[in-house]
C-alpha positions, 0 to 999 in steps of 0.5 A: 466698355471699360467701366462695365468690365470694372463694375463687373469686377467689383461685383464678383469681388464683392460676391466673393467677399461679403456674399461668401460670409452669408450664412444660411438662414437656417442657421441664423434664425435657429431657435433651438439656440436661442437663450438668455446668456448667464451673465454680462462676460457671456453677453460680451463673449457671444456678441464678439464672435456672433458679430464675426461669424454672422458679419455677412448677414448682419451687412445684408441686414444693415443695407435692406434697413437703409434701403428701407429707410430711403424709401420711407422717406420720399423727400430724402430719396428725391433729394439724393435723386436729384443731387445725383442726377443733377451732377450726372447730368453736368458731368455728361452734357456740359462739359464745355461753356455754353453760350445762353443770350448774354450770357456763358454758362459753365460748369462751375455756374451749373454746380453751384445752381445744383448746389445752391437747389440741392442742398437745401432740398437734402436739408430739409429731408432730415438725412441725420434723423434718417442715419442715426435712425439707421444706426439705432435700428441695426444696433438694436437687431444686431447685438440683440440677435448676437447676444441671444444666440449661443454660439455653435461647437466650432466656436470652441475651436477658433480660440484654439485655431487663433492662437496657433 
């Protein structure tokens, strides 16, 4: 009971927090403020406040990717599947030594095993090839969109809102 209180609590925490900065979506994919910026001072200034206005819609962006990118790799997600799994299981089944034959099983026997199977298994799914895919995938959608999206009137009032 305690750690669905806590799950809870962090999930209106996060509700409160990174689901509050979501934009809608009419004003993230308005078109009529769409346009090449003049120069790269533009480029730079736009990208900067762009990133701290949109931050809740690029986060989203950012996790519908690497869900996306689990799910298109099969071996990763059954890899990280059973890597979880498996220590869930450990943690919530042996928790004292077992007697098998001749032999005493342990936790630590059961971890290395996990270990031993699971680490190669997560090798072999290429999850680096998967990361950096993910940070070139953002990187690409994010700043494009910050770049090419004029920022809105309120954005001339920040500057004068942050040095107040």
């Amino acid at each position: 009971m305690d750690a669905l209180l806590r799950v809870t609590d962090a999930m209106k925490s996060f509700r409160e927090t990174r689901l509050s900065a979501l934009r809608p979506p009419t004003e993230f994919f308005d078109y009529h403020r769409i346009s090449r910026p003049a120069d790269f001072n533009q480029a730079t200034s736009r990208i900067s406040y762009n990133t701290r206005y949109f931050s809740g819609n690029y986060g989203l962006i950012v996790a519908v990717l690497a869900v996306y990118a689990v799910i298109a790799n099969p071996l990763l997600l059954l890899s990280l599947a059973f890597l979880f799994g498996g220590f869930a299981a450990i943690n919530r089944f042996a928790p004292d030594p077992m007697q098998v034959g001749d032999h005493v099983v342990t936790q630590k026997s059961l971890y290395t095993g996990l270990f031993v199977i699971g680490i190669p298994l997560l090798w072999l799914s290429s999850p680096l090839g998967t990361f950096f895919w993910l940070v070139g995938a953002s990187s690409v959608l994010i700043l494009g969109h910050a770049c090419v999206i004029e920022p809105g009137i309120e954005s001339e009032y920040a500057n004068i809102q942050e040095s107040v």
